[in-house]
ZADRENDREN-878328 format. One record per atom (N, C-alpha, C): x, y, z. Coordinates in steps of 0.05 Angstrom, whole numbers, padded with zeros to 5 digits, always signed. Layout:
// residues N
XYZ...
// end
This chain:
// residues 292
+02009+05316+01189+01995+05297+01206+01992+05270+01192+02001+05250+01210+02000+05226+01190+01964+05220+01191+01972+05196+01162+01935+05187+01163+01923+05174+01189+01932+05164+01197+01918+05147+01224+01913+05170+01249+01920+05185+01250+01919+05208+01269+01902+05233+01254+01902+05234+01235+01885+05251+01216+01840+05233+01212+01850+05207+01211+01833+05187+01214+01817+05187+01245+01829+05197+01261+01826+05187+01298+01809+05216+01303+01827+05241+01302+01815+05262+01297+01793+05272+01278+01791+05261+01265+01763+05263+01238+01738+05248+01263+01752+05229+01269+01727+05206+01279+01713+05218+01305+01737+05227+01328+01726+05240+01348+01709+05259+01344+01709+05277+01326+01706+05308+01315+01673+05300+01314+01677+05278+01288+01644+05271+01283+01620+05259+01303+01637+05243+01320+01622+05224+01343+01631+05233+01370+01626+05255+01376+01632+05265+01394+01629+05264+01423+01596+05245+01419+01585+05236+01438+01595+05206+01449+01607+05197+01432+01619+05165+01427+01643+05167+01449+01636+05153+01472+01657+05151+01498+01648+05142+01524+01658+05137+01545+01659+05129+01573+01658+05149+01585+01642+05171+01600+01649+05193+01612+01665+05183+01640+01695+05194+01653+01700+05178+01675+01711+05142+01677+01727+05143+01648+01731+05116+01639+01756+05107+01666+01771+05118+01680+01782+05110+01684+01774+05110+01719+01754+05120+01729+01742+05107+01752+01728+05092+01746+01711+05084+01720+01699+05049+01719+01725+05029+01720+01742+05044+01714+01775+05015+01706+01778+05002+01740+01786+05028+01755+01792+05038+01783+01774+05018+01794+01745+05023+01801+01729+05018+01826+01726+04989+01805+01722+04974+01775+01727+04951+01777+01749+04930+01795+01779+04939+01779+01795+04932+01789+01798+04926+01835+01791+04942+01834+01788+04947+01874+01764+04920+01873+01744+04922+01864+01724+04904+01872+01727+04875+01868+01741+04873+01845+01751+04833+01843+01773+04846+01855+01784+04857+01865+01811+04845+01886+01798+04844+01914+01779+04858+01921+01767+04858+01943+01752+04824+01950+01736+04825+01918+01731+04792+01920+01749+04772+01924+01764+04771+01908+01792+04753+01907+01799+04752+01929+01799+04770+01953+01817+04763+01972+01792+04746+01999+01770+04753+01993+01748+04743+02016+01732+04726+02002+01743+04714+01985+01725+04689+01966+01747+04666+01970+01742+04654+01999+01768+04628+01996+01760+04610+01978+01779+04601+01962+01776+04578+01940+01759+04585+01920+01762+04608+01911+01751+04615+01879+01760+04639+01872+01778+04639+01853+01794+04672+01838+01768+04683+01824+01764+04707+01830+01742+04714+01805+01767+04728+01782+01781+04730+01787+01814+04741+01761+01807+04721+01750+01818+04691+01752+01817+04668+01733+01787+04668+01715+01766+04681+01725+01742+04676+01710+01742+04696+01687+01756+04729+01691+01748+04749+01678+01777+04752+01660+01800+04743+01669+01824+04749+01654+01822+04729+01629+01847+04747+01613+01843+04745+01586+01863+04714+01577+01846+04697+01568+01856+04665+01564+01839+04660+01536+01850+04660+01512+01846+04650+01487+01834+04629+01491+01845+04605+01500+01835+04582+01497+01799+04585+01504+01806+04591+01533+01770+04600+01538+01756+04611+01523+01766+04640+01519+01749+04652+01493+01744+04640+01470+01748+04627+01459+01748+04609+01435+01729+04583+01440+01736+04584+01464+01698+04561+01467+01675+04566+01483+01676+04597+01480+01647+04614+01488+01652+04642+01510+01676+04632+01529+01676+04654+01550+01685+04681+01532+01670+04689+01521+01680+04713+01506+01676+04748+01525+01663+04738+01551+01671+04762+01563+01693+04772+01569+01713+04753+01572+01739+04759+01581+01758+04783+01560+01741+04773+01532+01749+04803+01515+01753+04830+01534+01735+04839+01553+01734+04862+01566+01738+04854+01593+01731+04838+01606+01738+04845+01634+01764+04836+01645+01777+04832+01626+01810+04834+01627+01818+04863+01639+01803+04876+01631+01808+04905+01640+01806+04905+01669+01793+04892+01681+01794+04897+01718+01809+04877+01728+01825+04862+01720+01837+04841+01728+01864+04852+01744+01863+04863+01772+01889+04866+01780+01916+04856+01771+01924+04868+01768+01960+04870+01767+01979+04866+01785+01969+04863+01817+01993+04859+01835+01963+04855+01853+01969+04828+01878+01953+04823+01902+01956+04835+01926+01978+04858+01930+01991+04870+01947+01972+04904+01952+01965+04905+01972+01944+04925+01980+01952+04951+01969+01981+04957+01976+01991+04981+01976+01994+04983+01952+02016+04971+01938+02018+04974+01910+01987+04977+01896+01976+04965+01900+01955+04969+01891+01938+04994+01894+01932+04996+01916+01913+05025+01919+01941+05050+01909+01960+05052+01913+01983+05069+01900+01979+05067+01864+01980+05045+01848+01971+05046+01820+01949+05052+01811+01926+05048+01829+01898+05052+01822+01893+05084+01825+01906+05091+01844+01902+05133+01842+01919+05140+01828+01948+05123+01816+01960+05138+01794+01944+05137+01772+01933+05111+01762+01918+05107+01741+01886+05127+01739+01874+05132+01764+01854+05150+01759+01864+05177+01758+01891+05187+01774+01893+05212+01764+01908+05227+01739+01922+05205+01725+01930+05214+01706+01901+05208+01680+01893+05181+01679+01868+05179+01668+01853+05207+01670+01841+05215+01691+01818+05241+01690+01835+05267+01682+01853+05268+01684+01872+05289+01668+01878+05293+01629+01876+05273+01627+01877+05260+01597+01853+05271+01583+01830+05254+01602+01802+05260+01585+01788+05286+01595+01802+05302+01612+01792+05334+01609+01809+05354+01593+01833+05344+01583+01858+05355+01557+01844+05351+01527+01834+05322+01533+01827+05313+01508+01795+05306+01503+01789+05311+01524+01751+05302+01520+01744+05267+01522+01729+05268+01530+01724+05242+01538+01720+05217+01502+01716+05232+01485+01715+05214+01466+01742+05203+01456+01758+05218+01451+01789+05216+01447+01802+05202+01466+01798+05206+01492+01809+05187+01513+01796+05162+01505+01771+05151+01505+01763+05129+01501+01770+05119+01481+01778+05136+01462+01787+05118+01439+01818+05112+01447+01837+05127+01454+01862+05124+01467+01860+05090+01480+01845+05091+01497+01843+05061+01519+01832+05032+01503+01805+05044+01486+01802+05024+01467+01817+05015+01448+01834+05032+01443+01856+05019+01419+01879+05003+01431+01880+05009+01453+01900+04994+01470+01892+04961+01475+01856+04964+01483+01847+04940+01494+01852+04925+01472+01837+04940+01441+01839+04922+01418+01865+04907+01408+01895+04931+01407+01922+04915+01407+01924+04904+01420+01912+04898+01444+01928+04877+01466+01907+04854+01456+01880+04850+01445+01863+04833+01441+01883+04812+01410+01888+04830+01401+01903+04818+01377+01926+04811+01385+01942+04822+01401+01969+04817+01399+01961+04785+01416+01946+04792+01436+01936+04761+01448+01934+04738+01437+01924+04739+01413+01907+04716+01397+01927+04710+01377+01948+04730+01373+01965+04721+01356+02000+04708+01368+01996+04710+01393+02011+04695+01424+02000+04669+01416+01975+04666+01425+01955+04639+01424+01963+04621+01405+01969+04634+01379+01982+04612+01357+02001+04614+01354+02022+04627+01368+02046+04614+01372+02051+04595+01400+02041+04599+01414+02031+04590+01440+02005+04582+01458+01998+04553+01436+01976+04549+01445+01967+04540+01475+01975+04551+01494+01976+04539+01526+01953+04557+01540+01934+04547+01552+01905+04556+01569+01915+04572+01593+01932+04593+01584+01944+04617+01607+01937+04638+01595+01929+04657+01616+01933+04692+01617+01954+04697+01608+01952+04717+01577+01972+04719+01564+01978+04752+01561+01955+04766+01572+01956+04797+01561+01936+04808+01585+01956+04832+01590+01940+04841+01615+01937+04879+01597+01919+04898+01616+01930+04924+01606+01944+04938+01632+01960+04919+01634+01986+04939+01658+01997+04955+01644+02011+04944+01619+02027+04962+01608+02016+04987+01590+01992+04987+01585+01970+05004+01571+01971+05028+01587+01955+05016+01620+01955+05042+01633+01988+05057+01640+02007+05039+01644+02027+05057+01641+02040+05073+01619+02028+05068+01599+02032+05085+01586+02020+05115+01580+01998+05105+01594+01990+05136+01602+02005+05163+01615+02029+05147+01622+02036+05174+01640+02048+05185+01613+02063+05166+01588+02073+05171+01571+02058+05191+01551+02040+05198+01552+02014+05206+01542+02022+05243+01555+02015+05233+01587+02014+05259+01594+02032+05274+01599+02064+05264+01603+02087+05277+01596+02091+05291+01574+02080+05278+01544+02074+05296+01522+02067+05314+01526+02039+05319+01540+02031+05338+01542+02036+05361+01559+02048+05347+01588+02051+05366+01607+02083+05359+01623+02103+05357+01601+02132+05344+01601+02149+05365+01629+02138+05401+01631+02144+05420+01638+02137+05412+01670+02118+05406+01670+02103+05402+01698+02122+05392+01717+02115+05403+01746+02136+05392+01768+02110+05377+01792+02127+05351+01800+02110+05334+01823+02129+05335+01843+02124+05319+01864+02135+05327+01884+02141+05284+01885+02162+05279+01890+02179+05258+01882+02189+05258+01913+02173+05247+01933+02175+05241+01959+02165+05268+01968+02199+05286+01978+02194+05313+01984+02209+05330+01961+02218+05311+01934+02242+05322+01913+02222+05340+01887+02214+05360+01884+02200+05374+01863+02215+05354+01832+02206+05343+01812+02222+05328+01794+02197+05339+01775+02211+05338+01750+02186+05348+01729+02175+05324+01712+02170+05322+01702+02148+05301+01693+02168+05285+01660+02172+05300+01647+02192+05295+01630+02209+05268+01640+02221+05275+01658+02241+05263+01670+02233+05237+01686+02210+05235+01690+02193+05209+01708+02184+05193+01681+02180+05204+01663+02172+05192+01635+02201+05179+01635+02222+05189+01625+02238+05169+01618+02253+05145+01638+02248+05157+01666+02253+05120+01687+02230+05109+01671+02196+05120+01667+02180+05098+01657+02195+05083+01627+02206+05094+01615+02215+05083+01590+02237+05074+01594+02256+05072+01615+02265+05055+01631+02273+05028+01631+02231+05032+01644+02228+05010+01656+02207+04987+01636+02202+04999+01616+02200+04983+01598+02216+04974+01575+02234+04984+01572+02259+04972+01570+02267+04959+01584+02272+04956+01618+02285+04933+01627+02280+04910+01623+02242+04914+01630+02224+04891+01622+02228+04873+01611+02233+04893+01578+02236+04868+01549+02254+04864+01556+02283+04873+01560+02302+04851+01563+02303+04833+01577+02287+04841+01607+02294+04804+01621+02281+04793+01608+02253+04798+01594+02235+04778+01584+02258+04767+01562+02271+04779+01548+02283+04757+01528+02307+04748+01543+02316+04756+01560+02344+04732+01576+02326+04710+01588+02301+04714+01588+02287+04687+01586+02285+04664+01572+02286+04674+01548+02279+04659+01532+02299+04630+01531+02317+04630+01540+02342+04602+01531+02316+04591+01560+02308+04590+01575+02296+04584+01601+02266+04577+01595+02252+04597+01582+02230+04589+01580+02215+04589+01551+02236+04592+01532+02225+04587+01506+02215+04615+01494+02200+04601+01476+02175+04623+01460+02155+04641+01480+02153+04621+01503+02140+04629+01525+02139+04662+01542+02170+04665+01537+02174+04685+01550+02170+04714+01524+02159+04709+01507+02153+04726+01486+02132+04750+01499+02113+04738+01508+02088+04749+01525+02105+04770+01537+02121+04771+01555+02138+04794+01571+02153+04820+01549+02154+04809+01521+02165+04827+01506+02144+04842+01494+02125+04832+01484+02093+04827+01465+02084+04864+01482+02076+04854+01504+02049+04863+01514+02064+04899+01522+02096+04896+01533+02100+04926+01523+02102+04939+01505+02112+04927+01486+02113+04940+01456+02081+04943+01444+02063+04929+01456+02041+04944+01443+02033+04957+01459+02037+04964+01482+02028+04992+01489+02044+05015+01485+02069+05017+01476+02094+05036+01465+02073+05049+01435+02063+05024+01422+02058+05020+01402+02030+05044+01401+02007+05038+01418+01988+05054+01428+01994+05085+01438+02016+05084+01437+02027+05125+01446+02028+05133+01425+02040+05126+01406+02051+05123+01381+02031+05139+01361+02017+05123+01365+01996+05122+01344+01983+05145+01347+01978+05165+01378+01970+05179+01381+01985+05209+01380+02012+05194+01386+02032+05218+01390+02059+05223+01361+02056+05210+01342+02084+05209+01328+02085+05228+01318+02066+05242+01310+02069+05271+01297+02086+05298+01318+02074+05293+01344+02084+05303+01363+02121+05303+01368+02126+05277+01374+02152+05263+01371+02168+05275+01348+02152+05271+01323+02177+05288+01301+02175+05306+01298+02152+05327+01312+02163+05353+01313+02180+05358+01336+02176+05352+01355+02201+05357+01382+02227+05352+01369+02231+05328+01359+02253+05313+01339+02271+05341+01324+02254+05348+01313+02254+05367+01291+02269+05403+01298+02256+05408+01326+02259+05429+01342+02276+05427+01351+02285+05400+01365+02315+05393+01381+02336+05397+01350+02334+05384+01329+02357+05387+01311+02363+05419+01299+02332+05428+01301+02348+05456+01288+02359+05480+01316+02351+05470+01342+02363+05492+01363+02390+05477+01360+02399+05446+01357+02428+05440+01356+02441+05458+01332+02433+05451+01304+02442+05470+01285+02449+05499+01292+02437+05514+01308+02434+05542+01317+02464+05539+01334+02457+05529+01348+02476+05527+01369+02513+05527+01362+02508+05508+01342+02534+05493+01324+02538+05505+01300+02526+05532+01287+02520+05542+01270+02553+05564+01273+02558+05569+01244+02593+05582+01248+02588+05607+01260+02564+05624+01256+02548+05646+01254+02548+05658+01294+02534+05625+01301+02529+05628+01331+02557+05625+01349+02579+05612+01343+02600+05616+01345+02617+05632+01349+02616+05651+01319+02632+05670+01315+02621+05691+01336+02601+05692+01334+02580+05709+01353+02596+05712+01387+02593+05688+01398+02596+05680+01419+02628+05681+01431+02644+05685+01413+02669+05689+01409+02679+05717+01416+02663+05734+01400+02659+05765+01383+02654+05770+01417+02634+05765+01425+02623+05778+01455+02641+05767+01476+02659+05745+01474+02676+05740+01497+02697+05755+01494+02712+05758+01472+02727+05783+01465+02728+05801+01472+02702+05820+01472+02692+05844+01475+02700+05848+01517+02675+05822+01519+02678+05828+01552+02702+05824+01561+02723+05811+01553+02751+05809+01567+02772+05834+01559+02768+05843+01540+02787+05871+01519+02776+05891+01528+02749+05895+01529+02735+05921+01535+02723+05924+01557+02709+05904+01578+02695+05904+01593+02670+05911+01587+02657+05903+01569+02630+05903+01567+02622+05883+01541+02605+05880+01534+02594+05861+01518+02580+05878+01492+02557+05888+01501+02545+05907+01475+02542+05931+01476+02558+05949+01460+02560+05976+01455+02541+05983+01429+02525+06006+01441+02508+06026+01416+02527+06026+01388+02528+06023+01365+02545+06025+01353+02538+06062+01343+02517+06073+01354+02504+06100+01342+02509+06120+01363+02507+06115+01391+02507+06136+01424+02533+06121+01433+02545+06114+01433+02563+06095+01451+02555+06079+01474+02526+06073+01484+02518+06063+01505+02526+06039+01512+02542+06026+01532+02545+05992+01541+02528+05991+01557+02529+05963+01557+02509+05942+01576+02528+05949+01612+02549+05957+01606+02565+05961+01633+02549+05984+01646+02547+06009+01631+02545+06034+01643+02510+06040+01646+02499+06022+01620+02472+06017+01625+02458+05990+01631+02456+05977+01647+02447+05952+01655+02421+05942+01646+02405+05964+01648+02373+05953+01645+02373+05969+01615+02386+05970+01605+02387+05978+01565+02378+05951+01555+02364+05946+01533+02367+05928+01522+02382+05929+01494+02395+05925+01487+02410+05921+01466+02404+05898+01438+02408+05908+01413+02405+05878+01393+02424+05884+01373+02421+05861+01366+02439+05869+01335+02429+05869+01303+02432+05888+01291+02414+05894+01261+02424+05872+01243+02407+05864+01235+02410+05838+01214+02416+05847+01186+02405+05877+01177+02412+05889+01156+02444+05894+01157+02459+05901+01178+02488+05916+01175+02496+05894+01162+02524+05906+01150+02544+05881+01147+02561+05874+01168+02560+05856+01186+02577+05845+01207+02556+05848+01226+02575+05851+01258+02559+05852+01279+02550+05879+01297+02532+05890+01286+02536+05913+01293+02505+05921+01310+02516+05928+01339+02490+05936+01361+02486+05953+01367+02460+05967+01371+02452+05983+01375+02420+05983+01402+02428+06005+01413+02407+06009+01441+02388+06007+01428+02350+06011+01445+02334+06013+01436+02322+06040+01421+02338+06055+01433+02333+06080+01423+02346+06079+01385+02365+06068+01380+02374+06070+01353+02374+06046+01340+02361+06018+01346+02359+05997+01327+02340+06002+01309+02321+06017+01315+02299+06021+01285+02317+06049+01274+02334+06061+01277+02333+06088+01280+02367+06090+01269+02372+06082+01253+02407+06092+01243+02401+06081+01214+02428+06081+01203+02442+06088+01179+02450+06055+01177+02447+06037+01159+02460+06011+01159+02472+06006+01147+02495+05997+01161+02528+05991+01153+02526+05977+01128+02540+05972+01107+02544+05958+01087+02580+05953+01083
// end
């Protein structure tokens, strides 16, 4: 377990009480309520007052540190109320896997990279714009819960699709992202950095929670390839295609003569002690003489 994840887990463990119960219906019914304003407040954004702008923060509006967090992401109803129940239902899934302290710390470390990655935008780009939103934060959540529940099947219109597999369109699609953001760049400069910035630190935020995870899957996938590609599993696989085309059957008792032909529901193995490949029913794998 790396230190930073050994560090995160120590911390939850101790402060257990330390969290948002339901963090992601305060995100939810924020977000709905300044868009609700926004849209029946002619001639005043409450987004422009609460979104996240360095320049402002830096000469007192320092709420915008946090209420960047309710700052809609799209003015469009549907899209909207459609991201806001993805975001609460994968959210309340997270923090009953992981407990509400661990989730909160999950979201706060996100707000904080995006707080930094912001301020360090700002001095490369000192311009009085919204530079960092957590769109890409909460989508990373699903990245979160594919880890955990990669097996899981949703229903993808009327298409059952498992979760795994919706994870990687999302990774996708943050990939596509950064690249238009940098075929920007001959167009809009340094400017278009912000479009590369703000996904990589939420990539950055899975990471931190999940890499241990990652190199063991890593790890599992190289040694079932090894297995697979192994001279052993081969020769094996060879040995039994042989068998079923020459003999018509696959595994014979090497002790009763029993096949898998004449007995179907036999289970059959092969002794790791013999020398070579040699099978035997259940009745004689604990129970013979081993070949040498």
């Amino acid at each position: 377990m790396s230190v930073i994840q050994r560090w995160l887990d120590r911390f939850c463990y101790k402060h257990s009480r330390f969290g948002i119960p339901n963090l992601m219906l305060v995100v939810v019914i924020g977000n709905a309520l300044v868009w609700l304003l926004d849209q029946f407040s002619p001639g005043f954004s409450l987004s422009s007052v609460l979104s996240f702008v360095p320049y402002y923060i830096l000469r007192g509006e320092v709420w915008r540190l946090v209420t960047f967090v309710f700052v809609p992401t799209t003015n469009k109803v549907l899209l909207l109320a459609i991201s806001l129940y993805f975001y609460y239902w994968i959210g309340s899934i997270l923090e009953r896997q992981w407990g509400t302290t661990k989730f909160t710390v999950f979201y706060l470390l996100g707000l904080v990279l995006n707080i930094i990655a912001g301020f360090i935008l700002y001095l490369v780009l000192p311009y009085p714009v919204a530079t960092i939103s957590m769109h890409y934060v909460n989508l990373s959540m699903f990245f979160a819960f594919a880890t955990l529940y990669g097996d899981m099947q949703v229903l993808l219109i009327i298409i059952p699709v498992k979760v795994k597999w919706l994870a990687w369109a999302d990774a996708a699609l943050f990939a596509l992202d950064i690249i238009l953001a940098l075929a920007k760049i001959p167009s809009l400069g340094l400017l278009a950095l912000v479009g590369v910035v703000a996904p990589i630190v939420a990539i950055l935020n899975y990471l931190i929670f999940f890499w241990d995870d990652l190199m063991a899957t890593m790890g599992r996938v190289k040694r079932q390839t090894a297995h697979r590609t192994s001279r052993q599993t081969v020769n094996f696989k060879q040995a039994t295609k042989h068998a079923q085309q020459t003999k018509g059957y696959i595994h014979k008792c090497a002790v009763c003569g029993k096949t898998d032909t004449d007995y179907p529901d036999e289970e059959f193995r092969y002794c790791s002690k013999c020398n070579g490949y040699y099978c035997y029913c259940s009745e004689h794998i604990h129970n013979h003489v081993h070949i040498q």
